[in-house]
Backbone and ligand atoms as CSV (ligand in chain L), in Angstrom:
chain,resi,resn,atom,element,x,y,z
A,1,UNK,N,N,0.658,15.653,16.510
A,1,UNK,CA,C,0.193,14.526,15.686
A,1,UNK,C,C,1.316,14.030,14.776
A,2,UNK,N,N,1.756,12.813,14.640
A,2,UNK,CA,C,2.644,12.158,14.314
A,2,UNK,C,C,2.171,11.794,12.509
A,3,UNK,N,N,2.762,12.284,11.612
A,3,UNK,CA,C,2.614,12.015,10.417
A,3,UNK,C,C,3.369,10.926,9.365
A,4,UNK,N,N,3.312,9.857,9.776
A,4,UNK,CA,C,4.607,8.878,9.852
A,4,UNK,C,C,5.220,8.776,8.049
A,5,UNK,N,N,4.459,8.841,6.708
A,5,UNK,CA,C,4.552,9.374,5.907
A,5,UNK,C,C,4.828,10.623,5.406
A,6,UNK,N,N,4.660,11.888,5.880
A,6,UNK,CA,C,4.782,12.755,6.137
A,6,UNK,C,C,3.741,13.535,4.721
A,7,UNK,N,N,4.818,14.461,3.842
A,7,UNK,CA,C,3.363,14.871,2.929
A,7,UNK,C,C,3.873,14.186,1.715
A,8,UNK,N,N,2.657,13.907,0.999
A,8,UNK,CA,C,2.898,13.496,-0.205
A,8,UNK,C,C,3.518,13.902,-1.183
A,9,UNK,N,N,4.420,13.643,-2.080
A,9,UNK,CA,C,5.747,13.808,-2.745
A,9,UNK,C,C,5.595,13.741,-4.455
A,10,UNK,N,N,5.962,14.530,-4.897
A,10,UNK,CA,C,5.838,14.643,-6.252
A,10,UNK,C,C,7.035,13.779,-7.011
A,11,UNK,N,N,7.953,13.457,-6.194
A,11,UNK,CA,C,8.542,12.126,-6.824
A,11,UNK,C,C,7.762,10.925,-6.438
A,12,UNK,N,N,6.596,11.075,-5.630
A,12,UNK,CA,C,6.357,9.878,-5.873
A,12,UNK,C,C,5.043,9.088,-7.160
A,13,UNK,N,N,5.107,10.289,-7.955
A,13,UNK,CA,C,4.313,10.285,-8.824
A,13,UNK,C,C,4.896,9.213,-10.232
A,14,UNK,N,N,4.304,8.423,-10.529
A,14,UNK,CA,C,5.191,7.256,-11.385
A,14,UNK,C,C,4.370,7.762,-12.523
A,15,UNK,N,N,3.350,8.622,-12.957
A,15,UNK,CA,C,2.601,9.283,-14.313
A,15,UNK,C,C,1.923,8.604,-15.159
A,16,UNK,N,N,1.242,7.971,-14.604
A,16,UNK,CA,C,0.211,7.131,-14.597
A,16,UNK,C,C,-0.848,7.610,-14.106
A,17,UNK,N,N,-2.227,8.428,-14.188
A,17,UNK,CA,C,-2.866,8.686,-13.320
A,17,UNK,C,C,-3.531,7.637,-12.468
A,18,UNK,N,N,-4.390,6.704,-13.033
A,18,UNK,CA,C,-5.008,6.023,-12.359
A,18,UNK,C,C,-3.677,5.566,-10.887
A,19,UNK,N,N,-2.601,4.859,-11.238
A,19,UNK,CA,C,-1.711,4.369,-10.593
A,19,UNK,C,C,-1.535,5.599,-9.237
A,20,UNK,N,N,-1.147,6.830,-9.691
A,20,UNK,CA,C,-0.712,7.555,-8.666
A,20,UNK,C,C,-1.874,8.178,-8.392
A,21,UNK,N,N,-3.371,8.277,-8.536
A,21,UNK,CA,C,-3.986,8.639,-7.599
A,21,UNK,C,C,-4.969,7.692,-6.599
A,22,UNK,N,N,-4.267,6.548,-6.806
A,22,UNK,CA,C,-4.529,5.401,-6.048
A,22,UNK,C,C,-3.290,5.347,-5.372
A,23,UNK,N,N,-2.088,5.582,-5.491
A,23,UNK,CA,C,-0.917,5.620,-4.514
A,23,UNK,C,C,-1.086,6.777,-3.285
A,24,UNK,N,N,-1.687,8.150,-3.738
A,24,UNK,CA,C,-1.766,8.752,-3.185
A,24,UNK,C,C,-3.008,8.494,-1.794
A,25,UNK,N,N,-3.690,7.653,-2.424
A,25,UNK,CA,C,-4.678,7.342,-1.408
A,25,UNK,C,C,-4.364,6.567,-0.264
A,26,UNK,N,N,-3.905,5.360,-0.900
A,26,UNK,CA,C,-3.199,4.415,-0.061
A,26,UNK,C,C,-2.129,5.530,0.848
A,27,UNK,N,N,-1.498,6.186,0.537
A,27,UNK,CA,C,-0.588,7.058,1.168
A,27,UNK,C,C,-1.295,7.284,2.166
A,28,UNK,N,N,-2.252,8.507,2.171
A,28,UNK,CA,C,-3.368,8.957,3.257
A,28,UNK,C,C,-3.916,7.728,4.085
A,29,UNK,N,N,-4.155,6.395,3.371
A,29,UNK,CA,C,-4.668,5.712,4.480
A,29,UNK,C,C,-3.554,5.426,5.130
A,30,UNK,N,N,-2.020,4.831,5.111
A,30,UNK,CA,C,-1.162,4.733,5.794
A,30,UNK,C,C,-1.194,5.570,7.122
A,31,UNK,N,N,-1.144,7.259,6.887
A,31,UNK,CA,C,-0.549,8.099,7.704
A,31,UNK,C,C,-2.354,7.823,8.584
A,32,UNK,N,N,-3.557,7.843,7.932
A,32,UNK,CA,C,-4.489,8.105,9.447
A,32,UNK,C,C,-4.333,7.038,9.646
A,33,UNK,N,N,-4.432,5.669,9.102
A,33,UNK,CA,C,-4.114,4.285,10.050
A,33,UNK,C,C,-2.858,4.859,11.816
A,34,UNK,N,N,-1.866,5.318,11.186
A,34,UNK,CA,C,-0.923,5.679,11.868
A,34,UNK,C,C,-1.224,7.091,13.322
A,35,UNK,N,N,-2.121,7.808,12.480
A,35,UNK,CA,C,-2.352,8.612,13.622
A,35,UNK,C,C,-3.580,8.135,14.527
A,36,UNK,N,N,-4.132,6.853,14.204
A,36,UNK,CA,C,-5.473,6.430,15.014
A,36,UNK,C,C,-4.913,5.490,16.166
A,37,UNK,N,N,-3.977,4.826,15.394
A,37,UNK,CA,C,-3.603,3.740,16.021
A,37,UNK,C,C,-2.627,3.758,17.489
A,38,UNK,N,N,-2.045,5.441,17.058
A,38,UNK,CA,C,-1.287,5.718,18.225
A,38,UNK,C,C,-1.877,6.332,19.555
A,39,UNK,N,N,-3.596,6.822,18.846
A,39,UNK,CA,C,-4.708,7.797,19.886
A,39,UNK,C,C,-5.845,7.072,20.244
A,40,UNK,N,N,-6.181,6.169,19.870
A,40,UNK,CA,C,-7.524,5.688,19.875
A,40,UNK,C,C,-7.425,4.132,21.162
A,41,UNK,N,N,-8.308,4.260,21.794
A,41,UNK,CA,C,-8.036,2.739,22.373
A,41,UNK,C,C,-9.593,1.798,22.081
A,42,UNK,N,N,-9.855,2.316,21.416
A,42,UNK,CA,C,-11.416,1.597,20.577
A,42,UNK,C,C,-10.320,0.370,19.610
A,43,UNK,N,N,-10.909,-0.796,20.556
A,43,UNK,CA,C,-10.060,-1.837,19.535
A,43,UNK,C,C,-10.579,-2.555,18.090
A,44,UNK,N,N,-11.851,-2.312,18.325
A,44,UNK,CA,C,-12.776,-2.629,17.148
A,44,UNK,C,C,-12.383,-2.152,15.909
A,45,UNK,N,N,-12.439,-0.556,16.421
A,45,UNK,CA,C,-12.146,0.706,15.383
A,45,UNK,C,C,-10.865,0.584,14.650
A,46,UNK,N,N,-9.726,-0.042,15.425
A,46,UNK,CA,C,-8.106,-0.240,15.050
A,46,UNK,C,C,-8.449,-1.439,14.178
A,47,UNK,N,N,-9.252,-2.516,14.947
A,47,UNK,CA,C,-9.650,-3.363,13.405
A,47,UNK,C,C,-9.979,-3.284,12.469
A,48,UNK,N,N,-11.349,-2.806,12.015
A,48,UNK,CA,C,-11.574,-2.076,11.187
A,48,UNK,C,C,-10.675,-1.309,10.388
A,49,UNK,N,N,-9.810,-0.409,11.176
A,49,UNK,CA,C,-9.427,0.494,10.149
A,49,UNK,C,C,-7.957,-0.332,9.275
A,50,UNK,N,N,-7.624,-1.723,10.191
A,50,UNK,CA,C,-6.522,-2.232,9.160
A,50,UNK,C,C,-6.968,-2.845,8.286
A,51,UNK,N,N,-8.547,-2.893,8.373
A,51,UNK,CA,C,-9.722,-3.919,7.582
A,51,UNK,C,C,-9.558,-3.041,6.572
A,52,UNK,N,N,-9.908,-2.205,6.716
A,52,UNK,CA,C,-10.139,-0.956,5.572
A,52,UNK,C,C,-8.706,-0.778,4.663
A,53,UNK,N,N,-7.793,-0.852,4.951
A,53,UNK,CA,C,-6.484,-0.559,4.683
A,53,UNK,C,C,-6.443,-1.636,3.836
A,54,UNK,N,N,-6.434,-3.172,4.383
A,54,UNK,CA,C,-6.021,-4.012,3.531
A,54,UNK,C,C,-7.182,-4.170,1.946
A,55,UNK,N,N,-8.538,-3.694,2.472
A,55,UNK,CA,C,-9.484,-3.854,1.409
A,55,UNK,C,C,-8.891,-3.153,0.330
A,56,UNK,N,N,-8.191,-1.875,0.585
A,56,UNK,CA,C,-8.096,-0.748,-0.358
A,56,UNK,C,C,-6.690,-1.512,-1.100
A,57,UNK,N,N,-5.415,-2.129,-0.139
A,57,UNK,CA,C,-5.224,-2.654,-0.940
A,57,UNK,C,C,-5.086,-3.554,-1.914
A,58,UNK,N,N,-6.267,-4.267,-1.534
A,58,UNK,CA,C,-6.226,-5.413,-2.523
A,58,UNK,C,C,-6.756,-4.573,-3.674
A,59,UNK,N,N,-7.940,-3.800,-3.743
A,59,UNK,CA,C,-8.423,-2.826,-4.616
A,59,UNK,C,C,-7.603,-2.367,-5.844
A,60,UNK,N,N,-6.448,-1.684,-5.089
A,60,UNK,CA,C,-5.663,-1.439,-5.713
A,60,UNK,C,C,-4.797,-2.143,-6.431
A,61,UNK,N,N,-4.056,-3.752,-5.728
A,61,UNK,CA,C,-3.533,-4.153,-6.817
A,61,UNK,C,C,-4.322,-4.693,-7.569
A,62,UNK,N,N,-6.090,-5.190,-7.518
A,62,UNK,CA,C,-6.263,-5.849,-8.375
A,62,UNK,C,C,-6.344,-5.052,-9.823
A,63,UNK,N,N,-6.118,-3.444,-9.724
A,63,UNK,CA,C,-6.808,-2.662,-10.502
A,63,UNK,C,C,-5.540,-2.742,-11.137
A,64,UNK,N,N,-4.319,-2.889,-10.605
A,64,UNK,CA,C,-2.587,-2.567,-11.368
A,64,UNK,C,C,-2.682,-3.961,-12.021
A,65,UNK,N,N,-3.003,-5.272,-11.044
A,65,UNK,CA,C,-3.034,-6.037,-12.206
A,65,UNK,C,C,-3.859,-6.292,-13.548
A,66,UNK,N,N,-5.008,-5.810,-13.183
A,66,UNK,CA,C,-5.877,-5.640,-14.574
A,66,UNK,C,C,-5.366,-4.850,-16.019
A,67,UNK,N,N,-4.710,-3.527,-15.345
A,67,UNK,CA,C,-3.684,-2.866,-16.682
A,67,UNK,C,C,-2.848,-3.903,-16.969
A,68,UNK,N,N,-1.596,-4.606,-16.399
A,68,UNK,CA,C,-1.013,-5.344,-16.307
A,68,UNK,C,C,-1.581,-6.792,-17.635
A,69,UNK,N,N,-2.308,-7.180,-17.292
A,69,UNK,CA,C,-3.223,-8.003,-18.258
A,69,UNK,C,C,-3.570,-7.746,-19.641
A,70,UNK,N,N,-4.173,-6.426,-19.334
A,70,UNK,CA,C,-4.399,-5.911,-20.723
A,70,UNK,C,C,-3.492,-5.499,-21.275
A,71,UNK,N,N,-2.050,-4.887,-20.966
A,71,UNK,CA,C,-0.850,-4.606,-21.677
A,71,UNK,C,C,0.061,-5.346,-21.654
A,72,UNK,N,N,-0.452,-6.505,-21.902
A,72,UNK,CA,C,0.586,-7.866,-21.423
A,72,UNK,C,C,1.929,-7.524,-20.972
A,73,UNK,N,N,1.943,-7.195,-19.934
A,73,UNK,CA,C,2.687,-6.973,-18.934
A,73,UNK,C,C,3.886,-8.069,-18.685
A,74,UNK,N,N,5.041,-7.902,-19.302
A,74,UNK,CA,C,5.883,-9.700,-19.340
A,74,UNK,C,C,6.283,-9.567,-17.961
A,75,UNK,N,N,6.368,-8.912,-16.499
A,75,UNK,CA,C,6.763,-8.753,-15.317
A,75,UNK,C,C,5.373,-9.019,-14.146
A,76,UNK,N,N,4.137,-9.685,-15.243
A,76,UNK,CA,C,3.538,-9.305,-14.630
A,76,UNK,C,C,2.917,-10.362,-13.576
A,77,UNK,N,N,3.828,-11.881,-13.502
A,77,UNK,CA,C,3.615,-13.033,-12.601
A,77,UNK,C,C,4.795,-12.417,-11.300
A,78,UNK,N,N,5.853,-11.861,-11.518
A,78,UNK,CA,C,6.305,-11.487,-10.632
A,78,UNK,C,C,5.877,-9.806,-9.522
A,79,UNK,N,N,5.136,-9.271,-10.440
A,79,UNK,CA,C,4.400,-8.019,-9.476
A,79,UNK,C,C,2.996,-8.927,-8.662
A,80,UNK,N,N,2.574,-9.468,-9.456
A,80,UNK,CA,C,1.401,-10.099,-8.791
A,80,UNK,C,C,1.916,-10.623,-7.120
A,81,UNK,N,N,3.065,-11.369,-7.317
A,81,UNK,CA,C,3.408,-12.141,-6.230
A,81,UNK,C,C,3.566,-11.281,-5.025
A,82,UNK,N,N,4.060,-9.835,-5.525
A,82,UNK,CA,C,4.624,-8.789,-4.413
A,82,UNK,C,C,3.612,-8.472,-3.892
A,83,UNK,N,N,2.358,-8.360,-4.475
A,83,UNK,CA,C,1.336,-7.733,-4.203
A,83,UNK,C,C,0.557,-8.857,-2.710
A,84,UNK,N,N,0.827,-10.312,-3.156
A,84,UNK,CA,C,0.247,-11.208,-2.326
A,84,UNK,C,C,1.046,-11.121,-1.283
A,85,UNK,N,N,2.308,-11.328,-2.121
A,85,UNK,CA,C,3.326,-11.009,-0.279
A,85,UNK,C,C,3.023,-9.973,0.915
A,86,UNK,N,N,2.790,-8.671,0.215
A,86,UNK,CA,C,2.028,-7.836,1.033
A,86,UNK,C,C,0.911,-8.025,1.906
A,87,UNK,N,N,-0.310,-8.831,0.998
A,87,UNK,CA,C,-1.579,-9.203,1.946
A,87,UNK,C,C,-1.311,-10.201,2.935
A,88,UNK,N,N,-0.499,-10.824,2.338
A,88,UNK,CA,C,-0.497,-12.035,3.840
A,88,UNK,C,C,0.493,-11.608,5.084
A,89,UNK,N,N,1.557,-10.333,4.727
A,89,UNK,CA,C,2.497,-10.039,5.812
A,89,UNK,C,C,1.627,-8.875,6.156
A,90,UNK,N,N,0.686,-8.112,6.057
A,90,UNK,CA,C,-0.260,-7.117,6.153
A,90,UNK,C,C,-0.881,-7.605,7.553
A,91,UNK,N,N,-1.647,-8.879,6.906
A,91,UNK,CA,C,-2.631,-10.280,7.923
A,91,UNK,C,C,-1.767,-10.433,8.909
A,92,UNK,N,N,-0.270,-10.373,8.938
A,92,UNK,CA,C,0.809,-11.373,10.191
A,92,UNK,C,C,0.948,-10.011,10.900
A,93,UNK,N,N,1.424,-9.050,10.062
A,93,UNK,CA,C,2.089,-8.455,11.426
A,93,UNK,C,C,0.798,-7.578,12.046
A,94,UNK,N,N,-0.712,-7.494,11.219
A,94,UNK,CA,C,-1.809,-7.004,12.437
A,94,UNK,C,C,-2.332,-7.507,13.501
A,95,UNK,N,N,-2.089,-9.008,12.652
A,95,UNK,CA,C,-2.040,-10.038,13.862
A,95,UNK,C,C,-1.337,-10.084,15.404
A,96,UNK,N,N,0.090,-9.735,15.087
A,96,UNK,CA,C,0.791,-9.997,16.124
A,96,UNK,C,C,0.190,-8.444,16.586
A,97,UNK,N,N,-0.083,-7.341,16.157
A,97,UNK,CA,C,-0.498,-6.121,16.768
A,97,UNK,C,C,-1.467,-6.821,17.787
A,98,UNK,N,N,-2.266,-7.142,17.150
A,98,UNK,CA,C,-3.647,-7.279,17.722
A,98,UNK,C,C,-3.161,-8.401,19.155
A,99,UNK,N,N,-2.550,-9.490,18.930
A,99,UNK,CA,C,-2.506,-11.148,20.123
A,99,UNK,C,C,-1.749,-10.171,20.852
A,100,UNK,N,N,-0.654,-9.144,20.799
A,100,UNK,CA,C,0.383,-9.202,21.886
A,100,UNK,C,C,0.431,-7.293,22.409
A,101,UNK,N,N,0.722,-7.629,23.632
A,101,UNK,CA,C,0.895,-6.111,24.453
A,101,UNK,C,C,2.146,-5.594,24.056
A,102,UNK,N,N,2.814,-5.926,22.690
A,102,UNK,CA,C,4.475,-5.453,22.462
A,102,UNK,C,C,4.218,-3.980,21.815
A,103,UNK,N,N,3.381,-3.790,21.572
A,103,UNK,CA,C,3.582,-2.704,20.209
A,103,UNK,C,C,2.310,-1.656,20.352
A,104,UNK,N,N,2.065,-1.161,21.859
A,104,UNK,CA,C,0.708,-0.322,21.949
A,104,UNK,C,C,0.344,0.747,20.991
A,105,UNK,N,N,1.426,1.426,19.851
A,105,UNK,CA,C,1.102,2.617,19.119
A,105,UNK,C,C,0.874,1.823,17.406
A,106,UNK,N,N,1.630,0.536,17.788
A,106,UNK,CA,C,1.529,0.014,16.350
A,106,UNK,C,C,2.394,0.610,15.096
A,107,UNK,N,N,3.685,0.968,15.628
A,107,UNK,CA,C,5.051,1.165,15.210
A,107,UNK,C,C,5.198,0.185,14.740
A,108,UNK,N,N,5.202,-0.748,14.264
A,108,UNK,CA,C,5.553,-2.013,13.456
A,108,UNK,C,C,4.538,-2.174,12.313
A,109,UNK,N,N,3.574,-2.079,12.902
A,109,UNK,CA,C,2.557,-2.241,11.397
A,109,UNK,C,C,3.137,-0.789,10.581
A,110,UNK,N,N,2.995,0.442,11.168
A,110,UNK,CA,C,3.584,1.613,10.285
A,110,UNK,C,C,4.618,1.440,9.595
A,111,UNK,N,N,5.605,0.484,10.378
A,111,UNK,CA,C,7.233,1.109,10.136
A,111,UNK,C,C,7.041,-0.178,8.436
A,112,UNK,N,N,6.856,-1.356,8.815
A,112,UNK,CA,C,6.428,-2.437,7.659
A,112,UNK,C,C,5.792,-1.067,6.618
A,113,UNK,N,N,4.382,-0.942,6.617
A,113,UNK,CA,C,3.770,-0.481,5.281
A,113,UNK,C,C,4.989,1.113,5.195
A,114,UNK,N,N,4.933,1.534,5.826
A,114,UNK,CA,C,5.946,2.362,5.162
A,114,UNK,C,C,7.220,2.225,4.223
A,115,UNK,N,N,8.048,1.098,4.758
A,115,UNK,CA,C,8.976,0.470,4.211
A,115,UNK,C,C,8.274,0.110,2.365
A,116,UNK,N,N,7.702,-0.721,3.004
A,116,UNK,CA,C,6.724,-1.413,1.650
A,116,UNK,C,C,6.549,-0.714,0.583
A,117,UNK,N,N,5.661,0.469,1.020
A,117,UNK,CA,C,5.165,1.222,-0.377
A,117,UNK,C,C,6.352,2.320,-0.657
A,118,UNK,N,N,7.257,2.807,0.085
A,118,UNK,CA,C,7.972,3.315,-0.309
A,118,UNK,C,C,8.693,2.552,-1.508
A,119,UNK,N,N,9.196,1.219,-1.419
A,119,UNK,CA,C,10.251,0.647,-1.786
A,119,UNK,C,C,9.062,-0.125,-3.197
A,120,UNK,N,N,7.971,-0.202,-2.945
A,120,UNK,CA,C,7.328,-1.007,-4.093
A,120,UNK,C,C,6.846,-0.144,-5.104
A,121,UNK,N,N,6.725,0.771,-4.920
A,121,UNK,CA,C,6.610,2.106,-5.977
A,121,UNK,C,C,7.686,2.768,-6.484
A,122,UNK,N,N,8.737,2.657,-5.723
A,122,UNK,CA,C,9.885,3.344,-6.326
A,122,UNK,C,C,10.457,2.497,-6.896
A,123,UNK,N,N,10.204,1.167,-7.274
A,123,UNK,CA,C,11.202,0.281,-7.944
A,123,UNK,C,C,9.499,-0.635,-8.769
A,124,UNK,N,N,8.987,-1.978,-8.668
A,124,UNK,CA,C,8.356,-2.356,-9.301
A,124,UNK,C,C,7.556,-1.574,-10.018
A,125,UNK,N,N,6.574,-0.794,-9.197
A,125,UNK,CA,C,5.344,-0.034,-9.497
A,125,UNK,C,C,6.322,0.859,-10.865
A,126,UNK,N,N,7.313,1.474,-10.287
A,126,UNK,CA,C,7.833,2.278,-11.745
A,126,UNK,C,C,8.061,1.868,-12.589
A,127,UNK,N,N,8.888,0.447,-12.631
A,127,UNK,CA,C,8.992,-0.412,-13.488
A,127,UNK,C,C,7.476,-0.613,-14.847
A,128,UNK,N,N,6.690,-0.742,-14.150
A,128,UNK,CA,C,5.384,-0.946,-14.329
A,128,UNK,C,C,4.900,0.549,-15.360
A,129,UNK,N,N,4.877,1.436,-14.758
A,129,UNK,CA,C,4.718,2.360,-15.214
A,129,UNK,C,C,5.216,3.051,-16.386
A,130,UNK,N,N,6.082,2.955,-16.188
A,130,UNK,CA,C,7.400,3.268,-17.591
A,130,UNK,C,C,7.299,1.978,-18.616
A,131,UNK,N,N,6.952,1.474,-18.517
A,131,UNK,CA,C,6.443,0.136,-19.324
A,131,UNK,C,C,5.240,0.295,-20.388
A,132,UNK,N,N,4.473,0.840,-19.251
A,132,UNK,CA,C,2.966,1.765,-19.742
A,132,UNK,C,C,3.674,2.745,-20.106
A,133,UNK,N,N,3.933,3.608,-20.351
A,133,UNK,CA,C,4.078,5.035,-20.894
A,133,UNK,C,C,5.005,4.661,-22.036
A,134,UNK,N,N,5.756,3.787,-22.067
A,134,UNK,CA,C,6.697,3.282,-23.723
A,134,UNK,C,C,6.096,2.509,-24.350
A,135,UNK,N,N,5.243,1.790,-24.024
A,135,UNK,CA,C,3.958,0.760,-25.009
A,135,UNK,C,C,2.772,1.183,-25.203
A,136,UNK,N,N,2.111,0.943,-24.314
A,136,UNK,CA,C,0.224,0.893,-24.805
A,136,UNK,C,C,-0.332,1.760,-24.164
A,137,UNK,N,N,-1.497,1.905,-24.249
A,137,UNK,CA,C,-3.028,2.731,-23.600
A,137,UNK,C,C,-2.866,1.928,-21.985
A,138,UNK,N,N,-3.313,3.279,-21.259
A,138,UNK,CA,C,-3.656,2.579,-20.012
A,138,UNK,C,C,-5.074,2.215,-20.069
A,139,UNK,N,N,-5.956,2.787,-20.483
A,139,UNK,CA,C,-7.287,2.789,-20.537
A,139,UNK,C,C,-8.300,1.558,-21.046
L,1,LIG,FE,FE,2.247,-2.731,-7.452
């Protein structure tokens, strides 16, 4: 079984709880998105489950932008945007999963969200975080 995230990482903890135990989730959905998508030929189910993926993350940023709001967040028209960039390249490249016979394990949708949250947590999301932890209440 192919763990394309592999295990979850204590650097990737930005110390925030709410933040990182919503990262951690999203994490887990990455890797079973990844192990379904490479075993399963239920195409419904592969829908669904990027259905599920993208719900969680909108979930999630709407919940980063809500702290964001309340701690007047001065970065916080430019995280918003990353967050949209995500949903609509989320929408394109399941898309092209879904219209075309190029990509039967769905190595491209993985290799994208992997890229993504690696690189949006280790740089904005921390940004974000350390922001919160030198100013205000997360709560
Ligand atoms: Fe974020």
């Amino acid at each position: 079984m192919v763990e394309y995230l592999g295990e979850w990482l204590a650097e990737y903890e930005l110390g925030v709880e709410d933040i990182d135990l919503q990262h951690h989730f999203f994490f887990n959905l990455i890797n079973r998105l990844a192990r379904e998508l490479a075993t399963t030929k239920d195409i419904q189910y592969k829908i669904d489950l990027v259905n599920e993926l993208t719900v969680y993350a909108k979930f999630h940023f709407m919940s980063e932008e809500n702290m964001m709001r309340k701690n007047k967040y001065p970065q916080f028209m430019h995280h918003k945007f990353q967050h949209m960039e995500l949903i609509d390249s989320i929408s394109r490249v399941s898309n092209q999963f879904f219209l075309t016979e190029d990509d039967p394990k769905g190595d491209n949708i993985i290799n994208f969200l992997r890229e993504w949250f690696l690189n949006h947590t280790e740089k904005v999301d921390r940004e974000f975080a350390d922001y919160l932890k030198k100013n205000l209440s997360v709560g």
